[in-house]
Backbone as a ProteinNet text record, in pm:
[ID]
protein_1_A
[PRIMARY]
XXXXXXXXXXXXXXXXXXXXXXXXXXXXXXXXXXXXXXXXXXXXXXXXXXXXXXXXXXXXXXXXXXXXXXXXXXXXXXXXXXXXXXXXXXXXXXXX
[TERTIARY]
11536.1	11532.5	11669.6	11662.8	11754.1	11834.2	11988.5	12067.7	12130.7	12087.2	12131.5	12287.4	12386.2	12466.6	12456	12304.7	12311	12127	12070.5	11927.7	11964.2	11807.1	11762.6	11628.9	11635.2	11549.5	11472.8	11351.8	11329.5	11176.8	11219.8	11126.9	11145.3	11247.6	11231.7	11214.7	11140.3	11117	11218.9	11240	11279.6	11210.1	11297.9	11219.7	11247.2	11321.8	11315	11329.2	11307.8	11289	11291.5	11386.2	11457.5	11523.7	11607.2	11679.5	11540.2	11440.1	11330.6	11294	11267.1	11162.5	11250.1	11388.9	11437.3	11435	11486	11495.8	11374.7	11273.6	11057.7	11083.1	11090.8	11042.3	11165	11259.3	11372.1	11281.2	11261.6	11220.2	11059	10977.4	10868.2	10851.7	10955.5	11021.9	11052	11115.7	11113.4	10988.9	10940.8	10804	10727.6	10733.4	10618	10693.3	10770.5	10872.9	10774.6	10773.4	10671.2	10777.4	10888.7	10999	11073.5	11017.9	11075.2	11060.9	11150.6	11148.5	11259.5	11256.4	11377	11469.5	11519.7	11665.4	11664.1	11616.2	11586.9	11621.1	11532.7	11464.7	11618.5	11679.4	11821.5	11878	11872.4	12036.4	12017.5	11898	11906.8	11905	11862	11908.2	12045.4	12094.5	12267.5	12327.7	12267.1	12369.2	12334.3	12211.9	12206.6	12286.7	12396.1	12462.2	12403.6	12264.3	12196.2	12109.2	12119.3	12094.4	12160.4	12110.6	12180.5	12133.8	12255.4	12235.8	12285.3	12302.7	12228.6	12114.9	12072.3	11929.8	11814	11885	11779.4	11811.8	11892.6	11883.1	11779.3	11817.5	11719.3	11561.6	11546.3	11380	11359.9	11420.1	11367.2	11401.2	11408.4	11427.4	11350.6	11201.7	11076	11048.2	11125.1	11039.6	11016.3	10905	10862.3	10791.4	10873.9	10792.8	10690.5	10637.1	10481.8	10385.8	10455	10352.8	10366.8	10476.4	10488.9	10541.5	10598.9	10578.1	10729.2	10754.3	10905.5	10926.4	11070.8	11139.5	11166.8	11170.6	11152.1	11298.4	11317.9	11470.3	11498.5	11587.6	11586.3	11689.4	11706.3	11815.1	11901.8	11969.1	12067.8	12047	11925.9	11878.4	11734.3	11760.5	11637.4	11492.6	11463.2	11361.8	11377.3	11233.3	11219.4	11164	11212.8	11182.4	11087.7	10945.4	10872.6	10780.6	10752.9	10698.5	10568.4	10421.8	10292.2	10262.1	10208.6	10152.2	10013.5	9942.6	9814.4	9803.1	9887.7	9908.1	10039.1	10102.1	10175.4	10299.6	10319.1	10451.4	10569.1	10647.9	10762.4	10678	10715.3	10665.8	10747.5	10781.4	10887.4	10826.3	10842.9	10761.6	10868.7	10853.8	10945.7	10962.3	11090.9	11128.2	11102.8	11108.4	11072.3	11150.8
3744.6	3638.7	3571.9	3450.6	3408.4	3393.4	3388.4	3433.3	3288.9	3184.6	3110.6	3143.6	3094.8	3156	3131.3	3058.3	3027.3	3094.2	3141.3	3208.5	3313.5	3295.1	3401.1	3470.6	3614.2	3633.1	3739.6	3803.8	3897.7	3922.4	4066	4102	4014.2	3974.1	3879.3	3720.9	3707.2	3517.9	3454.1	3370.2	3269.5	3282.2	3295.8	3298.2	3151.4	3024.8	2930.2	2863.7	2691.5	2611.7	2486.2	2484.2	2424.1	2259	2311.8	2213.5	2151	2202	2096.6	2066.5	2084.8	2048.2	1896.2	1897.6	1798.2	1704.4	1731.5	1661.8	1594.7	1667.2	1622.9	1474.1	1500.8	1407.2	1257.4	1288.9	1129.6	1084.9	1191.5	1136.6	1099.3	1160.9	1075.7	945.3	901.4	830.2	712	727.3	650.7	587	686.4	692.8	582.1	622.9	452.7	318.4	316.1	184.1	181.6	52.4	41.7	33.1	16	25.7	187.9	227.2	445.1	442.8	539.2	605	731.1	804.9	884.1	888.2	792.3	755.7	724.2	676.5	688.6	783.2	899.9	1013	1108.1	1119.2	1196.7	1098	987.1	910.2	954.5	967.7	1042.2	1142.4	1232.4	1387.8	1409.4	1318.2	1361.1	1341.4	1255.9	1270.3	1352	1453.5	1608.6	1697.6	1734.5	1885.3	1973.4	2005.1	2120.6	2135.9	2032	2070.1	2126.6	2231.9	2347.7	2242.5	2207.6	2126.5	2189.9	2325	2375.8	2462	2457	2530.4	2373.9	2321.9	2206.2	2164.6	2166.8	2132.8	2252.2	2350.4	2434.2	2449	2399.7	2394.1	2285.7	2145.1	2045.4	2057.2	2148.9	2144.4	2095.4	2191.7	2097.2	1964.6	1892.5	1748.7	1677.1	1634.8	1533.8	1408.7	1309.6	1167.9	1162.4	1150.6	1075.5	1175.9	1280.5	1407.1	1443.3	1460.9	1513.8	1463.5	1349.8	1252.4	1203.2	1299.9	1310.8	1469.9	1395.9	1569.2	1643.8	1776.6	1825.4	1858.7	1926.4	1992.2	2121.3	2204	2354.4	2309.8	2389	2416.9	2486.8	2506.5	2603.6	2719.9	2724.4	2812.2	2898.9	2859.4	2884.3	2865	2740.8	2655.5	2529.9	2485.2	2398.9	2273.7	2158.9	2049.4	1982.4	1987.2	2010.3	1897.6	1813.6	1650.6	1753.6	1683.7	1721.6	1586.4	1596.3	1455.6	1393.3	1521.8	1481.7	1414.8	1481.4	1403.5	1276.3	1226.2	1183.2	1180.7	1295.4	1307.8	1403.9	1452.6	1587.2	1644	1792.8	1895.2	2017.6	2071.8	2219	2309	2366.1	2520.2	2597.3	2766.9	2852.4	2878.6	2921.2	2936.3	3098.9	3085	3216.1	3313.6
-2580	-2677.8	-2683.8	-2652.9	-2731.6	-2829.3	-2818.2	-2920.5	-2984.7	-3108.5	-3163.5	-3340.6	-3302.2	-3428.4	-3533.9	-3619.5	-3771.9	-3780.9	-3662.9	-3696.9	-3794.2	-3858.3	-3958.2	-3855	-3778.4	-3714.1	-3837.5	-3831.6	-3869.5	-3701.9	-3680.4	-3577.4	-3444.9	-3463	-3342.7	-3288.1	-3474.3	-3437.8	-3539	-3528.7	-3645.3	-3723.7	-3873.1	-3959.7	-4097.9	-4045.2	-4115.6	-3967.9	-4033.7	-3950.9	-3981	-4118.4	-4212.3	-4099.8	-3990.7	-3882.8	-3836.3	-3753.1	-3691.3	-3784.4	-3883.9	-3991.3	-4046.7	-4073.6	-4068.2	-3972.8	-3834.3	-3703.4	-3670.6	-3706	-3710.7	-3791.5	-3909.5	-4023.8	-3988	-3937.4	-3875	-3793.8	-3658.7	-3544.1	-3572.9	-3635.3	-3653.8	-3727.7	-3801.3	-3868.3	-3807.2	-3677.3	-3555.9	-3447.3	-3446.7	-3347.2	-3364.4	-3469.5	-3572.7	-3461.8	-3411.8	-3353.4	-3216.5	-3195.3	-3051.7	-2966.3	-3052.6	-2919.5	-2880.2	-2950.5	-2920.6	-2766.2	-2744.8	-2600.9	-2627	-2502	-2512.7	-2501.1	-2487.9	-2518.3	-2616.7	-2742.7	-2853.2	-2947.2	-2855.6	-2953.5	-2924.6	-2821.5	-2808.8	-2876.2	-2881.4	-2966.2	-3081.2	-3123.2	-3265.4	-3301.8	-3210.7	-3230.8	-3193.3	-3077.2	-3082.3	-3201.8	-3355.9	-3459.3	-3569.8	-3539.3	-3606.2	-3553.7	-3608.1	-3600.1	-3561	-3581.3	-3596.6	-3472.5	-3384.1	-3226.2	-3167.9	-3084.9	-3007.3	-2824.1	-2811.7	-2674.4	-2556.4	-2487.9	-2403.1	-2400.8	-2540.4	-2537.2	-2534.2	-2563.7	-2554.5	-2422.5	-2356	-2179.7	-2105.7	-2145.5	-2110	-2150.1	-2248	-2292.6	-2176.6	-2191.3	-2113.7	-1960.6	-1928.2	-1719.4	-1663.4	-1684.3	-1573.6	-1710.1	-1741.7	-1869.7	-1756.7	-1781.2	-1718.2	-1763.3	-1819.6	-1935.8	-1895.6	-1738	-1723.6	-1762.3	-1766.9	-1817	-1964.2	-2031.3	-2109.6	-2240.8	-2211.6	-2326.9	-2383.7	-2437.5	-2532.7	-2515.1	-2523.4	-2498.1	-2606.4	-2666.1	-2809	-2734.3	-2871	-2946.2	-2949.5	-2902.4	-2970.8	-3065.8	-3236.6	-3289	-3345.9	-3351.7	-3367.3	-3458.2	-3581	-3620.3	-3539.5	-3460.8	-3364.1	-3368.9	-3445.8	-3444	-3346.9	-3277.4	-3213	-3245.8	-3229	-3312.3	-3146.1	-3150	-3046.9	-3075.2	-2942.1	-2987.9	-2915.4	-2982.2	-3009.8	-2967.8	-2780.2	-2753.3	-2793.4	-2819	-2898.6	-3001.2	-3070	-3239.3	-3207.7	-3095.6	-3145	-3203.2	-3223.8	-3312	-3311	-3375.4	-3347.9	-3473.4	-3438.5	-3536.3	-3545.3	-3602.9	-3639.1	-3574.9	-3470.5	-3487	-3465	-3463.6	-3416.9	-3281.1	-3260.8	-3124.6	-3064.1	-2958	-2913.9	-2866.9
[MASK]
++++++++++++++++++++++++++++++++++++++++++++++++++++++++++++++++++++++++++++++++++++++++++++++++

């Protein structure tokens, strides 16, 4: 497992998710814009603190836009701020 320096683990997972849950509600915030893309969606996560940016280089290795849409977030409490192409949107979940 991954080792983030402001997680609250219990058993192993994250147990808040307080950072995506914030980073979600901007960037969907954005999305609504017919002009979003990912360069977008990083210009605005580069001005949350609370992105952990080589864990987020590492979630996104195989990203692939034509496949996969938008690139999600790991953050530094070890929640993932994770875009949901079905729905459209970023969503908080826990990291693994």
């Amino acid at each position: 497992m991954e080792q983030y320096p402001n997680a609250k683990y219990e058993k192993g997972t994250c147990t808040t998710m307080d950072d995506a849950r914030r980073l979600a509600a901007a960037l969907n915030a954005l999305v609504k814009d017919t002009q979003f893309s990912n360069l977008k969606a990083r210009g605005a996560a580069r001005q949350d603190p609370a992105v952990n940016w080589p864990a987020t280089k590492r979630l996104n290795e195989d990203f692939n836009p034509e496949v996969d849409g938008f690139e999600s977030f790991a953050m530094n409490d070890g929640s993932i701020c994770a875009w949901k192409p079905g729905q459209f949107r970023y969503a908080a979940q826990r990291g693994s």
